[in-house]
MARGUFI-119399 format. One record per residue (C-alpha): x, y, z; residue in one letter. Coordinates in steps of 0.5 Angstrom, whole numbers, plus 500, padded with zeros to 3 digits. Layout:
N
XYZA;...
***
This chain:
445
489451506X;492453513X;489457518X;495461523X;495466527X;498472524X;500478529X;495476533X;489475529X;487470525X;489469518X;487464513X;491462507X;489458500X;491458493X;486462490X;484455486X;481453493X;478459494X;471456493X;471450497X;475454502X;470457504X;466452507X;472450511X;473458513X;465458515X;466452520X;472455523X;469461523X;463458528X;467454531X;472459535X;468465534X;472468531X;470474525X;474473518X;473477512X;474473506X;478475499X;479471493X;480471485X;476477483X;473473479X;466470478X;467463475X;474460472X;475455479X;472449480X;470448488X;473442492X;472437497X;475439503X;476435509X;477437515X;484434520X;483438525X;479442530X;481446535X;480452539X;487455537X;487457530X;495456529X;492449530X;486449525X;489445518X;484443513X;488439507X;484440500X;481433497X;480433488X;471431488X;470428482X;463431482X;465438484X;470438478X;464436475X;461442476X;455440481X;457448484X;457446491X;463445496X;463440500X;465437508X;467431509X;460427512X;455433508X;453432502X;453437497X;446439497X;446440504X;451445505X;448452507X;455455503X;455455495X;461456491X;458462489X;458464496X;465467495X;464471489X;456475493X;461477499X;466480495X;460483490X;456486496X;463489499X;464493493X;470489491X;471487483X;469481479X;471482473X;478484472X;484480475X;488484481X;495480480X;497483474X;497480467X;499473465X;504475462X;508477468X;509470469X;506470476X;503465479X;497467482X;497470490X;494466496X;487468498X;489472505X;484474510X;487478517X;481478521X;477484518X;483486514X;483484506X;489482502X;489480494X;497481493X;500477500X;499485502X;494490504X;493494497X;491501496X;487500490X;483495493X;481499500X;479505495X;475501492X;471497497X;471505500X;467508495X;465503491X;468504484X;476505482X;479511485X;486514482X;490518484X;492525481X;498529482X;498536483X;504541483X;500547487X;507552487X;509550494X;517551496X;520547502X;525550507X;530546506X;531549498X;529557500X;534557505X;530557511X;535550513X;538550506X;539551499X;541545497X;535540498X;535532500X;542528498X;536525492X;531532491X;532535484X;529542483X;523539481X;522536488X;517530484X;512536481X;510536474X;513544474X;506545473X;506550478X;511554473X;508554467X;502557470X;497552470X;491552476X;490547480X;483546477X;486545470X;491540472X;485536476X;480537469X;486534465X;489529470X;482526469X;480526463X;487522462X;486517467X;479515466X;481513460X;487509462X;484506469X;477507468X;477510474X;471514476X;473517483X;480521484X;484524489X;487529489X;495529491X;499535493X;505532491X;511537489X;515540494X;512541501X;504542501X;503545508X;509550507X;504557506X;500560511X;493557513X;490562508X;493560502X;494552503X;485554504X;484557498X;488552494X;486546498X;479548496X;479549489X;481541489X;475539494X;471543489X;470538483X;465533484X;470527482X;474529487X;473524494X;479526497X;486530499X;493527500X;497532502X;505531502X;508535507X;515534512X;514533519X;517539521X;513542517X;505543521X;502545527X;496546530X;493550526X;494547520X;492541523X;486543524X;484547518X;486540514X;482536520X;475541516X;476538510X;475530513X;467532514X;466531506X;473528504X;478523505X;484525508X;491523508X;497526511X;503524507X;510526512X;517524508X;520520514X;525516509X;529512514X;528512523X;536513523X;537520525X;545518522X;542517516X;537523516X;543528517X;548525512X;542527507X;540533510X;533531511X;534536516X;529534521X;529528526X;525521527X;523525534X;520531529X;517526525X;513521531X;511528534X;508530528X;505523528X;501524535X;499531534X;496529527X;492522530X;485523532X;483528528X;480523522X;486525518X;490519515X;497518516X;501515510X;510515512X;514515506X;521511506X;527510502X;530503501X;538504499X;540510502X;548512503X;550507509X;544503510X;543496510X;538491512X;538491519X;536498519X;531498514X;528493517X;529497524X;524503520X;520498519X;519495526X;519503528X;513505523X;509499525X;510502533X;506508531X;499506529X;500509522X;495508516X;498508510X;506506507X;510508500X;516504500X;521508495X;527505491X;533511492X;534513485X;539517482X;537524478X;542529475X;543536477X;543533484X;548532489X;546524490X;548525483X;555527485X;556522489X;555516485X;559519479X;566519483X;564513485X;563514493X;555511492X;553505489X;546504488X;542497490X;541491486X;534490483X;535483487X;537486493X;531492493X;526486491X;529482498X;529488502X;521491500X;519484502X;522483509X;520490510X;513488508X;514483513X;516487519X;508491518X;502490521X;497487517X;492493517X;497498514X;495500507X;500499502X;501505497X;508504493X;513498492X;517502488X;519508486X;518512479X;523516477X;522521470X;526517465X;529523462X;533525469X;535519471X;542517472X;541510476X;539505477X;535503470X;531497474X;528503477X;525505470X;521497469X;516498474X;511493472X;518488472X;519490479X;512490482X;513483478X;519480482X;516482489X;509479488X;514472485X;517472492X;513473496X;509468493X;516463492X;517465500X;510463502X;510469505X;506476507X;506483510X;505482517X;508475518X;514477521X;511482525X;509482533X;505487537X;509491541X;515490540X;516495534X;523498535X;525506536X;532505536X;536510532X;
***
C-alpha cells in the first residue's frame, strides 16, 4: 500500500485484496496528518481475507507515508480483524468489515463487481482514494457518482428532440462536421414521429431490464438541444422533467450555441433536477477546429464555460481523440486546457469513420488514416492522466452505429476496448490525475 500526494491531495493506492487491512493503516494516517480521506474499495462484502500491516514510516508529508503489507496467519485465518504491528487484533478500533459499512452507508454497491467480468482478463484496479474524490477504475466514474448521488443505478437515456444545428441549415454551413452524418448521433426518432415522452417510456423499460437501473437521465443528444427559442426548448425540456423516473437532464449543445436566457431557463431546472450541460469542444486547437468545420472557436468554447459556471449547472466537454492532424502532444494540450477550466465531467470519443460523410471521403482516397487500437488505448491514458481527479469521467470511447461504420473496426468492440485501458492503467500503475499539476493547465492553441 502507497500513500502519495496526488495533484496536491492525498491519495492513497493498494490492491483491493488489501483493501480491509488498509484500511487500519489509512485511519492511522488519517489521524496522524490530518488529513480527510474518502475510502473505496472491492464492491464486495466478503471474498478478501484482512492483513497484518506494519508500518515503516510516519511522517507528516503524506509523499512519504508507506506501509508495506505482511501475510497474518491468524487474519488468513479469518479472526475478521486487521491488525497494526504492536496491537492485537482485538484491540483495534476498525474491523475488516469497516471498508464494506463506509461503502454501504455512502450509497455505493456491495454486491456486484465494478471492474468488468473476469472474463476481460483484468487484474482487478487499485483501491484509489484522492481526498474526498472516489475512484474504482483508476479514474473518476460516471456511474459510480450517480450512484452515490441518488443512491441507486441511474442511466442514461437518449432523446432525439428534432433539433438541427447551424452548421447543417446553412446558418454557418451545410455540410456539418468533417465526421457528422446526417443523423448528428440521434436515433432519427424525431423523424419518425416519436414524442419525447415515448421514447423516454421505451428507453426505460429497456434499460431497466439491461442494467437494473432504477433512475434515469434524460439526454437530449441528437444534433444541437439549445438551437430553438426558450419557448420550444421549455416545452420539450419539460415533457422530460415530467416522468417521475427522470432525476436529471443532460443537454448536448455546441458553445456557440446559448446565451443568457438559455441559461437561465436551463439554470430553473436545477431546483428539482441534475443538470449537465454538455458543449462539443472536440479539440482546444483552433487549427483543427477549422479543418473540420466545427465552425466555432476554443475561445467560444471557454466563453460558454465561464457564462455557464455558477449557476448549478454542470458542465461536461466532449473530445475526440485522432482528429486529421493531431498527435499526442496536442491531444494532451486539450487535456491540460480542459483541466484549467474547472469543468465537471469529460467524454473521451474515439474518431470513427460513417459513410455518406466527408470524413468518409477522405479516408477513401487515402488521405486520412485513422488510429490504432493500441495508440488510441496509449492516447486516453495520458490524457486521463493530464486530469484533475475531481473530474467525472463519462465516455473512453466512442459508439458508432455498426451498420454506418466504415473505419476502424476496433470502434465496434467496445467492452474490448474499455478492457484495454483498464489493463493499462493497471500495467502503468497509473491513474487520472497522476500527471496533473494545478495551474499549469495549458491554453495554447
Amino acid at each position: 500500500m502507497g500513500l502519495v500526494a496526488l495533484g496536491g491531495k492525498l491519495a492513497v493506492s493498494c490492491h483491493p485484496k488489501s483493501a480491509y487491512a488498509g484500511l487500519n493503516s489509512l485511519v492511522r494516517a488519517h489521524h496522524a496528518m490530518s488529513q480527510r480521506l474518502s475510502l473505496v474499495g472491492p464492491h464486495a462484502t466478503g471474498g478478501y481475507k484482512p492483513r497484518q500491516v506494519r508500518e515503516e514510516a510516519a511522517v507528516s508529508d503524506p509523499a512519504c507515508v508507506v506501509g508495506r503489507l505482511r501475510p497474518n496467519d491468524d487474519n488468513v485465518r479469518g479472526r475478521g480483524q486487521g491488525s497494526m504491528k504492536g496491537a492485537q487484533p482485538s484491540q483495534h478500533p476498525y474491523p475488516a468489515s469497516a471498508l464494506s459499512e463506509w461503502l454501504f452507508h455512502r450509497g455505493l454497491p456491495l454486491s456486484h463487481d465494478p471492474f468488468g467480468p473476469v472474463s476481460h482478463g483484468i487484474c482487478r484496479p487499485w483501491v484509489c482514494l484522492i481526498d474526498e474524490t472516489i475512484m474504482t477504475r483508476r479514474y473518476n466514474d460516471f456511474s459510480t457518482y450517480l450512484r452515490q448521488r441518488f443512491g441507486c443505478r441511474v442511466q442514461k437515456i437518449t432523446i432525439d428532440a428534432g433539433f438541427s444545428c447551424p452548421n447543417r441549415d446553412g446558418t454557418l454551413s451545410f455540410s456539418g462536421c468533417l465526421f457528422c452524418d446526417g443523423q448528428g448521433s440521434g436515433t432519427g426518432a424525431a423523424a419518425k414521429g416519436e414524442s419525447i415522452r415515448d421514447q423516454i417510456q421505451q428507453a426505460k423499460a429497456r434499460v431497466a431490464a439491461r442494467y437494473k437501473a432504477k433512475k434515469f437521465l434524460a439526454y437530449f443528444q441528437a444534433f444541437t438541444n439549445t438551437y430553438a427559442s426558450c419557448e420550444t426548448l421549455r416545452k420539450r425540456y419539460d415533457e422530460a422533467v415530467a416522468d417521475p423516473d427522470v432525476v436529471g437532464l443532460a443537454i448536448g449543445t455546441r458553445p456557440d450555441c446559448v446565451d443568457e436566457e438559455k441559461l437561465r431557463l436551463i439554470e430553473g431546472y436545477t431546483a428539482t433536477h441534475m443538470v449537465w450541460m454538455e458543449y462539443g469542444l472536440q479539440s482546444m486547437h483552433n487549427r483543427t477546429l477549422r479543418a473540420i468545420n466545427r465552425g466555432h472557436t476554443f475561445e467560444d468554447f471557454v466563453r460558454t464555460v465561464q457564462w455557464t459556471q455558477g449557476r448549478n449547472i454542470m458542465i461536461c466537454a466532449h473530445v475526440i481523440l485522432g482528429l486529421p492532424g493531431e498527435s499526442r502532444d496536442d491531444v494532451l494540450d486539450t487535456a491540460s486546457a480542459l483541466a484549467a477550466l474547472g469543468i465537471h465531467g469529460i467524454k473521451i470519443h474515439s474518431l470513427y469513420i460513417l459513410q455518406e460523410t466527408p470524413l468518409a471521403r477522405l479516408y477513401q482516397t487515402g488521405v486520412f488514416k485513422a488510429l490504432d487500437e493500441d495508440t488510441y488505448v496509449d492516447w486516453v491514458v495520458a490524457f486521463l492522466e493530464r486530469l484533475p481527479p475531481e473530474i467525472i469521467v463519462q465516455r473512453l470511447t466512442g459508439d458508432p452505429n455498426p451498420t454506418r461504420l466504415l473505419a476502424p473496426s476496433w470502434t465496434l468492440q467496445k467492452q474490448r476496448v474499455l478492457s484495454l485501458i483498464w489493463k493499462t492503467l493497471e500495467d502503468r500503475d497509473t491513474c487520472q490525475a497522476k500527471g496533473y499539476t494545478p495551474g499549469h493547465g495549458s491554453l495554447r492553441h
